[in-house]
C-alpha positions as CSV (number, residue, x, y, z in Angstrom):
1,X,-3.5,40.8,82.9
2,X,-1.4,38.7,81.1
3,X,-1.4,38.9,76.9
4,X,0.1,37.1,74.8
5,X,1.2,38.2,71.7
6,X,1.6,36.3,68.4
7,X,5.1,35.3,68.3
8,X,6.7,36.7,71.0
9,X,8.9,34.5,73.7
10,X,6.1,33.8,76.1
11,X,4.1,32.3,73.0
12,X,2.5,29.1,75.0
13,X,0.9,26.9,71.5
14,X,3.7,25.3,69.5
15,X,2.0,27.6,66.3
16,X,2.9,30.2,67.9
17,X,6.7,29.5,68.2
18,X,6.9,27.9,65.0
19,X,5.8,31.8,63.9
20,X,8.3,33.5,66.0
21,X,11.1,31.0,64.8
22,X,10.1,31.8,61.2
23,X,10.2,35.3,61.8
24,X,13.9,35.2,63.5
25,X,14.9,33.1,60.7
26,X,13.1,34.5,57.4
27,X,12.2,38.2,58.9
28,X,15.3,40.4,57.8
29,X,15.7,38.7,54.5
30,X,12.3,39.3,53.5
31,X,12.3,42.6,54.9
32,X,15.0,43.4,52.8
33,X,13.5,41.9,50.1
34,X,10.1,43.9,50.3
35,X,11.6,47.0,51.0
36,X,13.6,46.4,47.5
37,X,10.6,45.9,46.1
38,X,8.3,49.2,47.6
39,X,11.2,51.7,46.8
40,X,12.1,52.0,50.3
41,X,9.2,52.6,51.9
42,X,9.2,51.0,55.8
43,X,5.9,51.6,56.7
44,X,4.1,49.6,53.5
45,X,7.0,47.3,54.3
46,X,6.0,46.3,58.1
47,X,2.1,45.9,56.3
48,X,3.4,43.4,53.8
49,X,5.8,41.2,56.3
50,X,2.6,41.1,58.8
51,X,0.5,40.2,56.0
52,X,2.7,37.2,54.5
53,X,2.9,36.5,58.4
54,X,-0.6,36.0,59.0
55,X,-1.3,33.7,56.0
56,X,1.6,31.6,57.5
57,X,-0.1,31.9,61.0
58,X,-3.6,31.1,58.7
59,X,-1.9,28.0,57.1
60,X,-1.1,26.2,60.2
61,X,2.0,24.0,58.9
62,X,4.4,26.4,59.5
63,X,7.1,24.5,57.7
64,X,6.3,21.3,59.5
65,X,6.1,19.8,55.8
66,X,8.8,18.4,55.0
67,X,7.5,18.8,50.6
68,X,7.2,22.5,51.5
69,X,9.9,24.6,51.7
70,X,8.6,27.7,53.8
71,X,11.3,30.4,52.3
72,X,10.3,30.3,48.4
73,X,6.5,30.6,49.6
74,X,6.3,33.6,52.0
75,X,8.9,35.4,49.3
76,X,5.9,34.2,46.5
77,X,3.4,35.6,49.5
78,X,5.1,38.9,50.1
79,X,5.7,39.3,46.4
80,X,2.1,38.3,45.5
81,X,1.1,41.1,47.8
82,X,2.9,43.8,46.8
83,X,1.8,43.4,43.2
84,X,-1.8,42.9,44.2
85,X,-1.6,46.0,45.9
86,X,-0.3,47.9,43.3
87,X,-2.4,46.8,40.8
88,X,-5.8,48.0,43.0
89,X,-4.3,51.3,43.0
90,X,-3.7,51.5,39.6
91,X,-7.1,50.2,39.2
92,X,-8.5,53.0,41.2
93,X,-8.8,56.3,40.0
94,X,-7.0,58.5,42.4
95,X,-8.5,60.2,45.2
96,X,-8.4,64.0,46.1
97,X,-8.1,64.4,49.3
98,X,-8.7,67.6,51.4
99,X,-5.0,67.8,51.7
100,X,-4.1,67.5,48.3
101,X,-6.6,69.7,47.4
102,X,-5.7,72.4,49.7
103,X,-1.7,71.7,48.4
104,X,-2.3,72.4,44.8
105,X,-4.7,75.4,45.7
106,X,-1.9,77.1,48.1
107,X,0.4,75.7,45.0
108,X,-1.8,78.4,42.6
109,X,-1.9,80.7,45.0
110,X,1.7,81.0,45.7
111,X,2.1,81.1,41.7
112,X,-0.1,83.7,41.4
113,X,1.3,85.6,44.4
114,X,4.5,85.2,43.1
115,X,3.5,86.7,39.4
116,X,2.0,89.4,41.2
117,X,4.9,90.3,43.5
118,X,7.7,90.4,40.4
119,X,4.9,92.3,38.4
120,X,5.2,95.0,41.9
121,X,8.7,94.6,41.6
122,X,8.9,95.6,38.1
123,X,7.1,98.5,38.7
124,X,9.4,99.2,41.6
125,X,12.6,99.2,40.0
126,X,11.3,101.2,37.6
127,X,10.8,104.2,39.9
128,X,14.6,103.9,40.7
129,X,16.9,105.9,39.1
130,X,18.9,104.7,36.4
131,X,22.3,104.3,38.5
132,X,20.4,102.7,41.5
133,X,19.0,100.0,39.0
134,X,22.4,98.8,37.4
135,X,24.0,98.8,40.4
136,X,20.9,96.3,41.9
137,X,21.2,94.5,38.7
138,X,24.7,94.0,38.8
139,X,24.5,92.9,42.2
140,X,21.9,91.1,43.2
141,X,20.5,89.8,39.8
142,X,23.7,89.4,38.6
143,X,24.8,87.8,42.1
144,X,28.5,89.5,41.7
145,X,30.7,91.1,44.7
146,X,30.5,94.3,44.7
147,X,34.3,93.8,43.2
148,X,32.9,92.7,40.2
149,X,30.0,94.8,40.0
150,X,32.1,97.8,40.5
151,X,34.5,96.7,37.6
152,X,31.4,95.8,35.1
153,X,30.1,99.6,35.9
154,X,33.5,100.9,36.0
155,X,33.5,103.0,39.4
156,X,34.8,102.3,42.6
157,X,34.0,99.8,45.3
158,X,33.1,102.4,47.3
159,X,30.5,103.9,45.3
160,X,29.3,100.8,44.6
161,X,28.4,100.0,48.1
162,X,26.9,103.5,48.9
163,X,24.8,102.9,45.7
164,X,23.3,99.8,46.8
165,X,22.6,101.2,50.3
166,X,20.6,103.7,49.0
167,X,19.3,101.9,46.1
168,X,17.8,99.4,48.3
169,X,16.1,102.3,50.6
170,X,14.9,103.6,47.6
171,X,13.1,100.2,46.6
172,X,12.1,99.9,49.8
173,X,10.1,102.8,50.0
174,X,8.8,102.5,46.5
175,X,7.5,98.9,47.1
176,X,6.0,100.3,50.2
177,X,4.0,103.0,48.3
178,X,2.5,99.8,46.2
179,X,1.2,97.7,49.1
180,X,4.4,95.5,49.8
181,X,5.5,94.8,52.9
């Protein structure tokens, strides 16, 4: 079987080779100049250079007038286009899809999820004793070495270490008495 595809170097009609040449020739420019235009987006980019493509393919004088200079109209085209098609969608009111749907649910859930966890961790910490929470708080929440933590709680390194290891087996096991794994 053999196909011929618009454009391409076994293109048989002179139309068809007039396209391809006006592709070589115009194609990366206006590419560049679409993509400009759609904030980098590639995909809507290949739509609007096969678009302004097919109305040149659709006018049949693919710069075979000499009063028409081919350039300045498939920019107009591919700038027409992309200004039509932003206008339908701000015409339209947006759609919900399933996905986006399902996105800002999981979005709630995780916020809610999230509330609820700090609320357990709260609680948590507050089953720690006193020394065990400033050491956590001047370590983790405080995101200090253990350098600067032991400085801030004026004890050694050393006892700031142990105090974190046993601080953090301590939360541990009170999270895991409140449901969290």
């Amino acid at each position: 079987m053999n196909v011929t595809v618009i454009g391409s170097a076994s293109a048989v009609s002179p139309e068809e080779r007039a396209l391809r040449n006006l592709y070589l020739e115009h194609g990366p420019a206006l590419y560049s100049y679409v993509l400009r235009m759609l904030g980098g987006d590639t995909h809507r980019t290949e739509d609007v250079i096969q678009e302004t493509l097919l109305r040149c393919w659709n006018k049949q004088n693919l710069g075979d007038d000499e009063g028409m200079a081919i350039r300045p109209w498939m920019f107009r085209v591919a700038r027409n286009l992309v200004i039509d098609a932003h206008r339908t969608r701000m015409a339209r009111p947006t759609e919900i899809s399933g996905a986006t749907w399902l996105t800002e649910m999981g979005a709630e859930a995780d916020d809610i999820d999230q509330m609820l966890s700090s609320m357990v961790l709260h609680d948590a910490l507050q089953a720690l004793s006193p020394a065990h929470r400033d050491v956590l708080q001047a370590t983790f929440f405080a995101d200090h070495t253990t350098q600067q933590a032991a400085d801030e709680l004026g004890v050694p390194q050393g006892t700031v270490k142990s105090r974190v290891y046993y601080a953090l087996r301590s939360l541990r096991s009170a999270l895991e008495e409140r449901g969290m794994d």
